[in-house]
VEXFIMAR-327378 format. One record per residue: x, y, z of N, C-alpha, C in turn; residue number from 0; residue in one letter. Coordinates in steps of 0.02 Angstrom, whole numbers. Layout:
# VEXFIMAR-327378
    n.x    n.y    n.z   ca.x   ca.y   ca.z    c.x    c.y    c.z num residuo
      X      Y      Z      X      Y      Z      X      Y      Z NUM       a
...
# end
This chain:
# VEXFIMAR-327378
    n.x    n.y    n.z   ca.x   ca.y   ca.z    c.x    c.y    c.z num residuo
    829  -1259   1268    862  -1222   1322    858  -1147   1310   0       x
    832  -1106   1331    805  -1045   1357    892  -1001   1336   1       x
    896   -959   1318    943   -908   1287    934   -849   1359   2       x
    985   -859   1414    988   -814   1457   1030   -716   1423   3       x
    997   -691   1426   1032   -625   1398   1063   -581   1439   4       x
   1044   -568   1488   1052   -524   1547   1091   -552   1614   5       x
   1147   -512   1650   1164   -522   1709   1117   -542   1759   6       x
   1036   -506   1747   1022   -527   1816    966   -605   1774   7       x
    966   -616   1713    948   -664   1696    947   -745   1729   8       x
   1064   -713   1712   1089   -764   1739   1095   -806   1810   9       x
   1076   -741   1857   1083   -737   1940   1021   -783   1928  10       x
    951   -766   1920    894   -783   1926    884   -873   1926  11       x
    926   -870   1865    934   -937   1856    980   -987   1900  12       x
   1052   -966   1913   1088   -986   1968   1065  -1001   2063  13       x
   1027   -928   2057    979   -952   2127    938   -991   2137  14       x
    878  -1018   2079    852  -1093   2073    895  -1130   2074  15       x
    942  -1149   2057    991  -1206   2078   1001  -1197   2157  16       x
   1035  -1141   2165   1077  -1143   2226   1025  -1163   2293  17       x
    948  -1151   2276    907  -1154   2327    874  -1247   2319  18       x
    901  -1276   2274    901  -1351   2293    950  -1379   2294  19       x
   1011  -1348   2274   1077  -1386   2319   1073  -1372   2379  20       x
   1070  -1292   2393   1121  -1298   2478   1041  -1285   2521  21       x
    974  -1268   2494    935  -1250   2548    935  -1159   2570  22       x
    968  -1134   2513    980  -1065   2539    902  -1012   2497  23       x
    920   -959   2554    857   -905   2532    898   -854   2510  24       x
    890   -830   2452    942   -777   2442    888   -713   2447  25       x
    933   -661   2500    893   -603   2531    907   -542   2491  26       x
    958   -548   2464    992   -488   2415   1048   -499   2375  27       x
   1053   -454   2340   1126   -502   2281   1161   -437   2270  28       x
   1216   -415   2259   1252   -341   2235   1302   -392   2181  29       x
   1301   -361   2143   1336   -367   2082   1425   -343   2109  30       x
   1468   -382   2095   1534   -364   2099   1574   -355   2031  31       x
   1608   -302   2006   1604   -280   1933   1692   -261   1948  32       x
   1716   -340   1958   1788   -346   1960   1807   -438   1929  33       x
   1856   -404   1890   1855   -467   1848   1856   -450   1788  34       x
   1879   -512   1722   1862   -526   1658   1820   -557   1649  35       x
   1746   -554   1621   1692   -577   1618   1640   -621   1659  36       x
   1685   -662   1699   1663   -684   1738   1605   -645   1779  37       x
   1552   -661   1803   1514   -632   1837   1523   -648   1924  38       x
   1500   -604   1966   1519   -611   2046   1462   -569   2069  39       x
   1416   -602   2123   1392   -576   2145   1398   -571   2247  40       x
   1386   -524   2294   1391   -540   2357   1328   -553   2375  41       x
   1303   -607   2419   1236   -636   2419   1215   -612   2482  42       x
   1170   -584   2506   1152   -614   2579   1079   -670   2560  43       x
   1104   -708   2619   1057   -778   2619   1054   -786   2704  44       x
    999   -846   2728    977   -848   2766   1052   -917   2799  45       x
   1097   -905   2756   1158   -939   2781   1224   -895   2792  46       x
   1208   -845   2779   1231   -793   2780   1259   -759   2727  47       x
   1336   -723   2742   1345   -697   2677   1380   -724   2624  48       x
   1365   -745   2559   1435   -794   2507   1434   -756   2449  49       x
   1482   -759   2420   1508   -753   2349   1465   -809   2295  50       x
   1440   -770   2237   1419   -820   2179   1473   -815   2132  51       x
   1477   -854   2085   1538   -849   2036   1501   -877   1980  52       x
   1493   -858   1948   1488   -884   1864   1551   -871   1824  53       x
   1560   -925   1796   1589   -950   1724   1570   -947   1661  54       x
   1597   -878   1639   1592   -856   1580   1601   -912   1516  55       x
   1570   -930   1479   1568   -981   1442   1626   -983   1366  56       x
   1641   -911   1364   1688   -877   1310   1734   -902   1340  57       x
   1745   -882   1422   1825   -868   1455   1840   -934   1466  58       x
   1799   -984   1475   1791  -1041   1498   1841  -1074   1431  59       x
   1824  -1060   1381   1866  -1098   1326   1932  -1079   1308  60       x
   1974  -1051   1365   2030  -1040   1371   2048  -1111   1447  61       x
   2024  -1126   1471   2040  -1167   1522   2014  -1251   1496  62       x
   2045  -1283   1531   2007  -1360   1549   1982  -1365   1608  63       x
   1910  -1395   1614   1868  -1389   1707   1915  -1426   1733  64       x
   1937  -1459   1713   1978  -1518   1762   2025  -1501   1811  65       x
   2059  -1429   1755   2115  -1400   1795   2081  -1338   1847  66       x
   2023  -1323   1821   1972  -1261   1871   1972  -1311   1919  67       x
   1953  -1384   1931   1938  -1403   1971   1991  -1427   2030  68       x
   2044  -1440   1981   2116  -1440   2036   2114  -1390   2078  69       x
   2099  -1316   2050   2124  -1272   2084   2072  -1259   2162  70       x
   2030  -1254   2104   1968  -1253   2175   1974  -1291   2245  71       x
   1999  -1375   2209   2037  -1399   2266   2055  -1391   2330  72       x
   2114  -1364   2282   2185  -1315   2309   2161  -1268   2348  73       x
   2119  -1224   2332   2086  -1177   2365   2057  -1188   2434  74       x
   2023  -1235   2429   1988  -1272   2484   2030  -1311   2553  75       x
   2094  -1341   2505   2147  -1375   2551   2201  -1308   2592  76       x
   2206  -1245   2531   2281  -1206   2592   2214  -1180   2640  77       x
   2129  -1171   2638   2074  -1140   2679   2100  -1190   2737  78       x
   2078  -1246   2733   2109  -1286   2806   2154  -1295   2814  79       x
   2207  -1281   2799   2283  -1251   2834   2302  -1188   2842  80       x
   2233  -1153   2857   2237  -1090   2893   2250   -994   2829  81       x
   2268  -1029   2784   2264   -969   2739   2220   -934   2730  82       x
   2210   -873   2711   2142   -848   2707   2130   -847   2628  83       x
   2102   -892   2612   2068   -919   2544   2014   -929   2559  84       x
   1947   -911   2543   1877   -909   2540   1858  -1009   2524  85       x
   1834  -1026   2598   1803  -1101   2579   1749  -1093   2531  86       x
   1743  -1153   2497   1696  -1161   2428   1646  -1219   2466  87       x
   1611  -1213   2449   1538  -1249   2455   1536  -1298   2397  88       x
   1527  -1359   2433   1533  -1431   2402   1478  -1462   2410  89       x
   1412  -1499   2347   1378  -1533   2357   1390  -1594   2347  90       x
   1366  -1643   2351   1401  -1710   2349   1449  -1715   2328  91       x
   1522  -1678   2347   1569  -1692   2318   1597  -1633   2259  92       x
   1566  -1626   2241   1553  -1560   2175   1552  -1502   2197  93       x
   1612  -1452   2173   1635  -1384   2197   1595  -1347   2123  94       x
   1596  -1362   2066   1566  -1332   2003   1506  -1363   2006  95       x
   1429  -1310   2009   1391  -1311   1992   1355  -1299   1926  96       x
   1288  -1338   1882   1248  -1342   1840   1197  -1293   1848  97       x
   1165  -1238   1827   1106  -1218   1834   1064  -1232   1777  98       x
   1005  -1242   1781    949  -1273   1739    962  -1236   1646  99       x
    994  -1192   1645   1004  -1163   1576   1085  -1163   1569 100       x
   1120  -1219   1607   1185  -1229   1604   1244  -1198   1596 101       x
   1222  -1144   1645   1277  -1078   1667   1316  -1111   1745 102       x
   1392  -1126   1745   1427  -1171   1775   1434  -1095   1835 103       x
   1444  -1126   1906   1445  -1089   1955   1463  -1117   1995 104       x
   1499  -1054   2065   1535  -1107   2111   1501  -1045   2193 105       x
   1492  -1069   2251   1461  -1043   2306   1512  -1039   2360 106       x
   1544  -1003   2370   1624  -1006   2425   1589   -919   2467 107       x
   1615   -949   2524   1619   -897   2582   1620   -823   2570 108       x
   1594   -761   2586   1619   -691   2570   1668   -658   2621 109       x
   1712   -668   2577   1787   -620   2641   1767   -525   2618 110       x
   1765   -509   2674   1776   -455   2685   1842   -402   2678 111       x
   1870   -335   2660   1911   -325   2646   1909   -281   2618 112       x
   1968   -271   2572   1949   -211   2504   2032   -222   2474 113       x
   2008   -205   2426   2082   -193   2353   2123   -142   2372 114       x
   2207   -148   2405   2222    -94   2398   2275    -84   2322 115       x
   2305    -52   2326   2340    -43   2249   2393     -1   2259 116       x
   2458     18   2222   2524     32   2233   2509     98   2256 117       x
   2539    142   2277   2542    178   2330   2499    188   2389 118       x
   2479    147   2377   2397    133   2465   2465     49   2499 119       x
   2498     48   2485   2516    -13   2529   2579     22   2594 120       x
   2563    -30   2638   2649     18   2675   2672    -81   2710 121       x
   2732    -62   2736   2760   -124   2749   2724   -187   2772 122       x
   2679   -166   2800   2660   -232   2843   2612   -263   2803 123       x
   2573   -224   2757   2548   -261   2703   2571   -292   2671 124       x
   2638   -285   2644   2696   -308   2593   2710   -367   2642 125       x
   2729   -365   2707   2776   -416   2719   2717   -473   2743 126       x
   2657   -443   2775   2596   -489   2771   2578   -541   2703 127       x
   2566   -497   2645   2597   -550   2586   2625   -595   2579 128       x
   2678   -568   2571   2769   -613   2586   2744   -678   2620 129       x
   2715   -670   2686   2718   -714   2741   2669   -765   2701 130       x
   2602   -740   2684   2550   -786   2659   2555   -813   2583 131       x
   2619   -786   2557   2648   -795   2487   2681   -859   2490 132       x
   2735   -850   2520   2787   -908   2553   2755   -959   2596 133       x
   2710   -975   2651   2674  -1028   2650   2627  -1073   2588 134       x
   2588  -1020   2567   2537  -1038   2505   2595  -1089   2447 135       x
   2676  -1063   2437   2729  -1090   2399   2736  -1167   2427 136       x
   2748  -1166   2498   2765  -1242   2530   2722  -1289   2533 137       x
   2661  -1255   2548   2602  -1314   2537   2584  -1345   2483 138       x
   2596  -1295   2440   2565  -1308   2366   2602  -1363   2335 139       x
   2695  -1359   2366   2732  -1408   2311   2757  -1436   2378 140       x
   2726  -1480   2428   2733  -1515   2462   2733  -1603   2463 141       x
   2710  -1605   2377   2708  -1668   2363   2630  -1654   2381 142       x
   2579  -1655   2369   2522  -1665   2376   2497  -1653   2290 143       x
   2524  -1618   2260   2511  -1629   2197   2569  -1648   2149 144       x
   2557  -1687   2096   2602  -1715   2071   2674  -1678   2009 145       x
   2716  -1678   2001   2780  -1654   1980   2775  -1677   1893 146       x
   2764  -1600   1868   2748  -1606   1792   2819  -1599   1747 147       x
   2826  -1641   1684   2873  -1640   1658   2904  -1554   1630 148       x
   2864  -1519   1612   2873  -1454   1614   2826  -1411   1630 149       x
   2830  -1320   1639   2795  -1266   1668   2759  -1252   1608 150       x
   2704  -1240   1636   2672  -1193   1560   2677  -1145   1523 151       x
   2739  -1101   1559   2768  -1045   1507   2848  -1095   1486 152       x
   2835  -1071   1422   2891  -1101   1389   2950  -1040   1357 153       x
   2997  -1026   1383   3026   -959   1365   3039   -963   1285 154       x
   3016   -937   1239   3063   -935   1178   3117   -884   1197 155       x
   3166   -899   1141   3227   -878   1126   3215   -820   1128 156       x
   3278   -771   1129   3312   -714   1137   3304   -675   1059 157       x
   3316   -748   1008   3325   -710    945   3217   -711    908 158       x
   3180   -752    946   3110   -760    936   3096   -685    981 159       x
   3104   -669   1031   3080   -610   1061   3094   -549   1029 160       x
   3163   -546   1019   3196   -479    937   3161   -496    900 161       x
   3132   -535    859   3084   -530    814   3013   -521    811 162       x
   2978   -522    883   2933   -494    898   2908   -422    896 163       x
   2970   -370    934   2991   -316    927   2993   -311    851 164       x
   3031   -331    837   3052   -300    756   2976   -288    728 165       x
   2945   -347    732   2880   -366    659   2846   -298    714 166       x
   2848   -276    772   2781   -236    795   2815   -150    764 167       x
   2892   -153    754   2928    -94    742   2900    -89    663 168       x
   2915   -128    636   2919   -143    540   2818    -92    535 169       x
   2783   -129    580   2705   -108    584   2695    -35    567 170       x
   2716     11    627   2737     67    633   2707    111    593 171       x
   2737    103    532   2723    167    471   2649    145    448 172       x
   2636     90    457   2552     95    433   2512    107    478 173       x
   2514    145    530   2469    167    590   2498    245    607 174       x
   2443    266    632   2474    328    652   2479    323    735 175       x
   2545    329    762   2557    308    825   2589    364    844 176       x
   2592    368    920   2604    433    926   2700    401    943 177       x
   2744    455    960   2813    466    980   2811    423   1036 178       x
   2773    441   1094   2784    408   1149   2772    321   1145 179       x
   2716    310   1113   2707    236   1110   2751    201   1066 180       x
   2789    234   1018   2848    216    974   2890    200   1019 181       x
   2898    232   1070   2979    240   1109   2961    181   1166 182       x
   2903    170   1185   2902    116   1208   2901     45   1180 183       x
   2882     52   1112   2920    -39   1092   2971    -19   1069 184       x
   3001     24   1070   3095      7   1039   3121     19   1138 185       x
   3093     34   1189   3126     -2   1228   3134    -46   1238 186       x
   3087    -83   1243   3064   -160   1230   3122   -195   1183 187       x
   3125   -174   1140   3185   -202   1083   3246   -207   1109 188       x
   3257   -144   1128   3330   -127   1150   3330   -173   1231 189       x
   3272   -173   1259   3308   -206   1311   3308   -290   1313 190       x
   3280   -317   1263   3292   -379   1247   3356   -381   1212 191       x
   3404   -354   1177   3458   -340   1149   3506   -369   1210 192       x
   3484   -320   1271   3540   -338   1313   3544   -379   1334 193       x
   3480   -452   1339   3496   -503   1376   3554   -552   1364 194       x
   3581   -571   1430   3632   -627   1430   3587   -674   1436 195       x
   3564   -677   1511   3507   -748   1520   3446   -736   1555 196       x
   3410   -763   1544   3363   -773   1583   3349   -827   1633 197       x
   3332   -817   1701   3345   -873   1765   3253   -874   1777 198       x
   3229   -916   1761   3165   -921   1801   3144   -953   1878 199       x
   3215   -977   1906   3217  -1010   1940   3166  -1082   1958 200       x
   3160  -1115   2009   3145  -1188   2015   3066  -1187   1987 201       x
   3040  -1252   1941   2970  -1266   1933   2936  -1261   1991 202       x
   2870  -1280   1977   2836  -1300   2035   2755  -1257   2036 203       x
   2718  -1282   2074   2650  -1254   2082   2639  -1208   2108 204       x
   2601  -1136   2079   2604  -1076   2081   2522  -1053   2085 205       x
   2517   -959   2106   2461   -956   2090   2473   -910   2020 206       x
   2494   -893   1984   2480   -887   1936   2457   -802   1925 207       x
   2413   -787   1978   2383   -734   1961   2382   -684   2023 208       x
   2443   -667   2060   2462   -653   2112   2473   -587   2120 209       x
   2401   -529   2102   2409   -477   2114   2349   -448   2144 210       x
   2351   -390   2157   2295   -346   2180   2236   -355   2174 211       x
   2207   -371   2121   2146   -373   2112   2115   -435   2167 212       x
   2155   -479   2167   2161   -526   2173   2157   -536   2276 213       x
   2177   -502   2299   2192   -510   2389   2161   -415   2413 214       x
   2121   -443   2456   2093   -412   2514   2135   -410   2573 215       x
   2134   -346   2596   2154   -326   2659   2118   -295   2695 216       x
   2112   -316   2768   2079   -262   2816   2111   -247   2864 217       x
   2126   -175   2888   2189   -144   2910   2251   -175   2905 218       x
   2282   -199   2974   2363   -231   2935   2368   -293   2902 219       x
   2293   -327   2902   2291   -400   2879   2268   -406   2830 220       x
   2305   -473   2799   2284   -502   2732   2235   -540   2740 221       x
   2187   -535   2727   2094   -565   2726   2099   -632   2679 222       x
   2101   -612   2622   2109   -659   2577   2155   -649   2501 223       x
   2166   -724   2498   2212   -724   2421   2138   -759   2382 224       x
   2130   -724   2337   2072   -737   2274   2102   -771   2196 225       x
   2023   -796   2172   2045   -824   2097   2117   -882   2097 226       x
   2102   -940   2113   2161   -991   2110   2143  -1007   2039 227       x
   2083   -978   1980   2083  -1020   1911   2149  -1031   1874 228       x
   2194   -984   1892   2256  -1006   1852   2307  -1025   1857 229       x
   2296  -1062   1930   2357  -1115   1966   2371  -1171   1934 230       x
   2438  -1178   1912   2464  -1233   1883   2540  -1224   1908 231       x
   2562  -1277   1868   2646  -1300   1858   2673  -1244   1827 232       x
   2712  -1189   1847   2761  -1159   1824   2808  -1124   1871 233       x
   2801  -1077   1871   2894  -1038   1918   2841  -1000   1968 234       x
   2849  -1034   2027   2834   -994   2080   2878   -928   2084 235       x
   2943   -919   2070   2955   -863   2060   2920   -811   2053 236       x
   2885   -800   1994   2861   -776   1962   2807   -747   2013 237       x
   2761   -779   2053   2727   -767   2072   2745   -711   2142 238       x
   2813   -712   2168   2854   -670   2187   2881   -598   2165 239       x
   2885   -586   2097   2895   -552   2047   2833   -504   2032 240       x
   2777   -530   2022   2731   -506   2023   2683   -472   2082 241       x
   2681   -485   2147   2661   -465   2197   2708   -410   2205 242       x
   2779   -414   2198   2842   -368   2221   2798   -291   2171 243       x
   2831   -297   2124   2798   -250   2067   2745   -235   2066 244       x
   2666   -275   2065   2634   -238   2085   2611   -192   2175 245       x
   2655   -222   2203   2641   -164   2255   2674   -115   2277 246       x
   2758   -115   2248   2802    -72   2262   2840    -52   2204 247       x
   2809    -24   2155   2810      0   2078   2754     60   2091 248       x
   2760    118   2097   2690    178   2093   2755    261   2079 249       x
   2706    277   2017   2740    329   1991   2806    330   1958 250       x
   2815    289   1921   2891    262   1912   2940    246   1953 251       x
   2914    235   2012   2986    259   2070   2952    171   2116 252       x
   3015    140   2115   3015     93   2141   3044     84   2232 253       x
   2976     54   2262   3011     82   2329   3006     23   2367 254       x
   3093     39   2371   3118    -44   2384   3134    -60   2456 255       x
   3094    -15   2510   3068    -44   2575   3029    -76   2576 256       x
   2963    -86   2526   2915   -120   2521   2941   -215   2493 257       x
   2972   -210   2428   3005   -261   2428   3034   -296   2458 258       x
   3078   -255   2525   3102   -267   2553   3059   -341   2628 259       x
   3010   -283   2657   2964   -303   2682   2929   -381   2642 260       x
   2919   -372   2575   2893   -443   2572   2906   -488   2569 261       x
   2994   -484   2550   3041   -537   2546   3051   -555   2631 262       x
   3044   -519   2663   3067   -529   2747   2993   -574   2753 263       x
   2935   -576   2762   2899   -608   2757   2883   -679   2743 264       x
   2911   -690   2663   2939   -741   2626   2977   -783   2632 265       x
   3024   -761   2673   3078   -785   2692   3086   -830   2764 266       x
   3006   -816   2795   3007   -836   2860   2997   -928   2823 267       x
   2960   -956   2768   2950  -1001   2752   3003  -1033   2699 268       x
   3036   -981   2638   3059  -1013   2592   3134   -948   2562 269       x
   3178   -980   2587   3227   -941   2561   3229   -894   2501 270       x
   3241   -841   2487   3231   -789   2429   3261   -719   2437 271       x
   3306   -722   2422   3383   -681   2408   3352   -613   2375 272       x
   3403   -567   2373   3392   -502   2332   3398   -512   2260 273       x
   3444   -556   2233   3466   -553   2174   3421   -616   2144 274       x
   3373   -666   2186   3309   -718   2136   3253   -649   2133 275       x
   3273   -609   2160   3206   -586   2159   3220   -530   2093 276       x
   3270   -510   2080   3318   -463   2028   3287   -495   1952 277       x
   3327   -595   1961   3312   -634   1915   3236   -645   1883 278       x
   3189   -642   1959   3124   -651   1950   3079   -588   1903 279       x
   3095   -526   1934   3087   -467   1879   3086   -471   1814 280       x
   3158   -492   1803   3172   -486   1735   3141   -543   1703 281       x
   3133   -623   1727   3089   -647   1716   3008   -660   1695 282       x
   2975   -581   1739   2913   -583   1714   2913   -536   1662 283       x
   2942   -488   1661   2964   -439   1612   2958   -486   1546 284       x
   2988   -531   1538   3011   -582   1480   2950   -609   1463 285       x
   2922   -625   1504   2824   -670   1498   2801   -616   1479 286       x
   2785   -568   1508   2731   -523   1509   2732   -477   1445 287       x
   2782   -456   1453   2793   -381   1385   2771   -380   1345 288       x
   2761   -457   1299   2722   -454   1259   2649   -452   1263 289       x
   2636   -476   1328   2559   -485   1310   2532   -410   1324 290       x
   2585   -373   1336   2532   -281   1359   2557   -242   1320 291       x
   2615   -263   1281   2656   -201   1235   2652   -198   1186 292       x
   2586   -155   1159   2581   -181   1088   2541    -96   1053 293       x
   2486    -87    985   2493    -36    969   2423     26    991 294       x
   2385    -33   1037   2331     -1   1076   2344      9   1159 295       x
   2416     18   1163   2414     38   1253   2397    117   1264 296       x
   2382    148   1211   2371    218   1239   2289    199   1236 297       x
   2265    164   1233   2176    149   1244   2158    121   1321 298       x
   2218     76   1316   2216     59   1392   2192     88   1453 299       x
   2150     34   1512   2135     78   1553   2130      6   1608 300       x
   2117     56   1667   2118    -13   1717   2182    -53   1719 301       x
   2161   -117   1750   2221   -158   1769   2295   -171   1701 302       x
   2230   -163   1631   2298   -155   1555   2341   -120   1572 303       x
   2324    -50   1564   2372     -3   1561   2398      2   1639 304       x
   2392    -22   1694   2461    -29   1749   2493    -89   1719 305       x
   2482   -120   1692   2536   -180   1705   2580   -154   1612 306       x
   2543   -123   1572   2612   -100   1544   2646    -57   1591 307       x
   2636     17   1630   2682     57   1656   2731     -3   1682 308       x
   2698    -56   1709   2752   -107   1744   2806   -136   1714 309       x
   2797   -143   1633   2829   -167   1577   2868   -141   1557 310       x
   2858    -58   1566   2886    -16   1529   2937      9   1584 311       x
   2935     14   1632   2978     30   1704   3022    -41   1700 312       x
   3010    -88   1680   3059   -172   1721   3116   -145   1636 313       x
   3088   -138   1580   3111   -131   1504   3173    -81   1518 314       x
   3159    -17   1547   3201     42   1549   3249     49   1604 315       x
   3245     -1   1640   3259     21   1695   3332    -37   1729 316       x
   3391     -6   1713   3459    -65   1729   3444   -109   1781 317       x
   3397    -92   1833   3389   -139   1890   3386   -216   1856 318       x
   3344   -231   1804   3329   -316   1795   3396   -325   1757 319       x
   3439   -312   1746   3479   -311   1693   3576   -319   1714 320       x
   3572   -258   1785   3621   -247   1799   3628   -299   1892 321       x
   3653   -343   1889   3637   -380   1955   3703   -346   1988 322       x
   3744   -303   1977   3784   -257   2032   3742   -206   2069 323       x
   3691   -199   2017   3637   -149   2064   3599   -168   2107 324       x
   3580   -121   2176   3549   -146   2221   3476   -151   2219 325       x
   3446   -171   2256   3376   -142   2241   3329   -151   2323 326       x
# end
């Protein structure tokens, strides 16, 4: 088997497949250079325009196909109940494709659109969300997929999270770090100190990866919700929490008309209060912090370093903490 080296190696090879599964002529290919390794290309073909997807073979060994293939599913099922999720192209049955040097690939529709990002949003984007957030929630745990004994985030303890902090504080003197990135893991410390509880609110099937990068808009509309690879069983909350923050979190200053707007949205399908959404914050705060707060965030760039500012704003900030406060 032939050692593919190159991006356009890999295309080369994927388009011999794709032109004896589906019958397609591919007229042009643009490289899409969004994402973790995964490769994406926009095709034009004599079927018109689609998305290629390759499966990074590294990233791949963080997942099971089985569960890529749930999702893809999924993907395919909220497409015919009207969501705007990009249909996938199925050959006999089979959404994951083989190419002859066994680079795994999948052929789904090209939505049109573009990325917007925290201060490019204004209400109707937010509450457009909301709206396609909160359906995407009902369908998903409608009983069509089955009810897992537990979520895949498992919270450790209060006194396991202080010790996280601690061992990254204790680090400290053997690096040269600057003041500011110091002061951001002893917020971190200090604001795990204050927890009473943490509420993740109800299980259930989620997307997992429910941000920006992720959904296209064209003018007031939401085009599409992207990447279902990391839909599973855990706190739809969460996935609430995360859309909120990343679109109405820009410049430290949290602007809570926008929140506002997506919960009104949300709400047209699935009840969601000011204060789950308070709980939900502080909830991802609790998942997340660790995985961005650590002693290379001043290297950070791209989607890393926003989602610490996000870490570091939910950490400092009484809103997740103080539920007398409004938001």
């Amino acid at each position: 088997m032939p050692i593919l080296k190159t991006e356009d190696d890999i295309l080369q090879d994927i388009i011999k497949t794709c032109t004896g599964l589906f019958g397609l002529t591919i007229l042009d290919a643009t490289p899409i250079n969004r994402g973790w390794l995964n490769l994406k290309w926009k095709v034009k073909t004599n079927q018109g325009l689609l998305l290629i997807k390759q499966y990074n073979k590294e990233r791949l060994k963080k997942y099971k196909l089985t569960d890529i293939e749930r999702a893809l599913n999924q993907q395919n099922r909220l497409h015919s109940e009207g969501l705007p999720t990009p249909r996938i192209w199925t050959c006999n049955g089979e959404m994951i494709h083989k190419s002859k040097c066994d680079e795994l690939f999948i052929v789904m529709e090209f939505c049109e659109g573009r990325v917007l990002h925290a201060g490019q949003l204004e209400k109707y984007h937010m509450y457009e969300l909301g709206l396609v957030a909160g359906k995407m929630h009902n369908l998903l745990n409608d009983g069509s997929l089955p009810t897992k004994e537990e979520p895949i985030f498992l919270p450790p303890s209060r006194e396991q999270r202080l010790q996280h902090w601690e061992n990254l504080l204790k680090g400290v003197g053997d690096r040269t770090l600057s003041d500011t990135l110091i002061a951001k893991i002893k917020t971190q410390y200090l604001a795990t100190e204050q927890i009473k509880e943490i509420r993740f609110g109800a299980t259930g099937w989620s997307h997992r990866d429910l941000w920006f990068d992720n959904l296209l808009f064209e003018d007031q509309q939401l085009t599409a919700i992207l990447d279902f690879d990391r839909l599973g069983y855990d706190y739809p909350d969460l996935d609430v929490a995360r859309a909120v923050i990343a679109g109405a979190l820009h410049n430290d200053e949290f602007d809570q008309s926008l929140a506002f707007a997506f919960l009104e949205g949300y709400n047209q399908f699935r009840t969601f209060g000011t204060e789950q959404l308070i709980a939900a914050l502080k909830g991802l705060w609790y998942m997340e912090s660790v995985w961005w707060i650590d002693y290379n965030i001043e290297q950070l760039t791209g989607p890393p370093a926003r989602f610490v500012e996000e870490m570091h704003w939910l950490a400092k900030n009484p809103l997740v903490f103080n539920k007398n406060l409004y938001i």
